[in-house]
C-alpha positions as a printed Julia matrix, in Angstrom:
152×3 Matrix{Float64}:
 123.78  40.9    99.52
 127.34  40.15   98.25
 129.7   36.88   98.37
 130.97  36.18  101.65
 134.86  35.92  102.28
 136.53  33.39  102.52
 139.79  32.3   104.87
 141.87  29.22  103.7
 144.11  27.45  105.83
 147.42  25.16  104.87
 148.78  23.52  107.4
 151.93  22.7   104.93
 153.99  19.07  104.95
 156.42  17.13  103.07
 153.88  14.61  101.69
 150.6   16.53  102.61
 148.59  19.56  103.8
 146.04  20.25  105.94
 143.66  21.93  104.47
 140.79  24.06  105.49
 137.8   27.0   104.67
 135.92  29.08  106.91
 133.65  31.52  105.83
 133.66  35.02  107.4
 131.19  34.41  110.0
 133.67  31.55  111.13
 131.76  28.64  109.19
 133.37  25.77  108.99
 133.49  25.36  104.68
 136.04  23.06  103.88
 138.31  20.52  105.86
 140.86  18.08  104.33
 143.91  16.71  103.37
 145.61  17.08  100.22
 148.54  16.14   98.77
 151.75  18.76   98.85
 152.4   18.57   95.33
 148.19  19.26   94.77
 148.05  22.13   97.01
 147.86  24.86   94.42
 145.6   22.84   91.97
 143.41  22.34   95.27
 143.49  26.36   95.88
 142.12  27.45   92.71
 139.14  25.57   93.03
 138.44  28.08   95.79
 140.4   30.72   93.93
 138.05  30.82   91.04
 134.99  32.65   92.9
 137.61  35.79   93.97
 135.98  35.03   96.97
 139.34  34.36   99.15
 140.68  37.11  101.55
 143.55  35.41  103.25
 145.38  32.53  102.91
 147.05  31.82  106.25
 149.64  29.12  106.09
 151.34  27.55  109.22
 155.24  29.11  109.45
 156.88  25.91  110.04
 157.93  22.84  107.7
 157.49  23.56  103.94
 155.81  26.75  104.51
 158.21  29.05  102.26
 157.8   26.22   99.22
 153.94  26.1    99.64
 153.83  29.95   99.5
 156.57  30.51   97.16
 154.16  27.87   94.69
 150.98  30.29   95.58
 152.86  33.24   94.64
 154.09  31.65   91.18
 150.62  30.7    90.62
 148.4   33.99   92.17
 151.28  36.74   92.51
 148.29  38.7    94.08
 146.42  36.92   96.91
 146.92  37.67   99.61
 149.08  35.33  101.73
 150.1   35.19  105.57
 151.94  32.92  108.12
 150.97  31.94  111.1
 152.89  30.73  114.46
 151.69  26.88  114.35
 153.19  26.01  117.35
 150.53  23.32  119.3
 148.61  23.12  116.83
 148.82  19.33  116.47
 147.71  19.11  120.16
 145.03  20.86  119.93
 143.86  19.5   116.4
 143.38  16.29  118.82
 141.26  18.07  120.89
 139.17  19.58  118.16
 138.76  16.15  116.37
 137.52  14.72  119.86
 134.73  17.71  120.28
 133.48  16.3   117.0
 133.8   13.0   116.75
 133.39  11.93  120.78
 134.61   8.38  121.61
 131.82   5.87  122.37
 131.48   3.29  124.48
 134.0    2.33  126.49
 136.36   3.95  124.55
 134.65   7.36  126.2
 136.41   6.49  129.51
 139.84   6.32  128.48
 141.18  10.05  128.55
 141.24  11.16  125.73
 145.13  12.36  125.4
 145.86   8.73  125.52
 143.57   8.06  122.67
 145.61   7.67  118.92
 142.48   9.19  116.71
 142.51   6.94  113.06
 142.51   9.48  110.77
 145.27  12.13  110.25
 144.75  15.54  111.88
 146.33  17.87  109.21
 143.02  19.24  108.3
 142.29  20.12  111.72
 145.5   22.03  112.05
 144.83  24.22  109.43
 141.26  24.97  110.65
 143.31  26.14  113.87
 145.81  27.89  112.18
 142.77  30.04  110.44
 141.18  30.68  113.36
 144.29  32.42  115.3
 144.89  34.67  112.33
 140.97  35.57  113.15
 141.74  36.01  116.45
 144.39  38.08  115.88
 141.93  40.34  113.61
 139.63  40.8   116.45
 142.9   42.63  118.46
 143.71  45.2   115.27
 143.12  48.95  115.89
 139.53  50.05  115.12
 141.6   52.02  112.23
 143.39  48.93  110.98
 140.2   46.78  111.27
 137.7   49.04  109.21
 140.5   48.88  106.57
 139.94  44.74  106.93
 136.71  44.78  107.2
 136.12  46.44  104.15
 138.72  44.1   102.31
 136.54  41.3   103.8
 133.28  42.97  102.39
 134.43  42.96   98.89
């Protein structure tokens, strides 16, 4: 049975990144933070299998500089951006399914809730799983081709 592919995720910042890896059955591999300037240092750990078959990076703040640093490094890999937009809402929500709030905490809604930890890492999970999404809506002819890319 061959390596699975991998999907990374950068949810790109001034300071930081979110961070994340899911495996091509949508597994959950990696989520984190990492600092902007250790982004591409970060990416080759992942890099070094040849496992990766996307790497989708949000399209809004610092998203041409964290690209245009993956393309110095791996001219080849294959790179896309994706529309970010709410993604910071919903990396809330995602935290919350994971972490619920206990005790009485767990009656307070949880949009008023501040979560203690940053959410970066949850963004890029999000951010790979609409590019997914957006693979499951290619023409059968376009998907067999990505598929087979994701097969390798």
């Amino acid at each position: 049975m061959g390596a699975e592919g991998r999907f990374v995720g950068i949810d790109p910042g001034s300071s930081k990144c979110g961070y994340a890896v899911v495996g091509q059955d949508g597994r959950r591999l990696a989520l984190e933070i990492v600092p902007t300037a250790g982004i591409v240092e970060r990416l080759g750990a992942d890099t070094r299998d040849g496992r990766i078959v996307m790497v989708c990076i949000g399209d809004a703040t610092h998203s041409q500089a964290v690209a245009a640093a993956i393309r110095g490094r791996w001219p080849g890999l294959p790179i896309t951006f994706v529309d970010e937009r709410n993604t910071s809402l919903e990396a809330r929500r995602r935290y919350y399914e994971d972490y619920p709030p206990r005790g009485l905490w767990r009656l307070i809604p949880r949009g008023l809730l501040i979560p203690r930890v940053a959410l970066d890492g949850y963004a890029a999970l999000l951010i790979v799983e609409r590019y997914l999404r957006t693979l499951a809506h290619v023409p059968s002819s376009q998907s067999v081709e990505v598929r087979s890319r994701i097969s390798r």
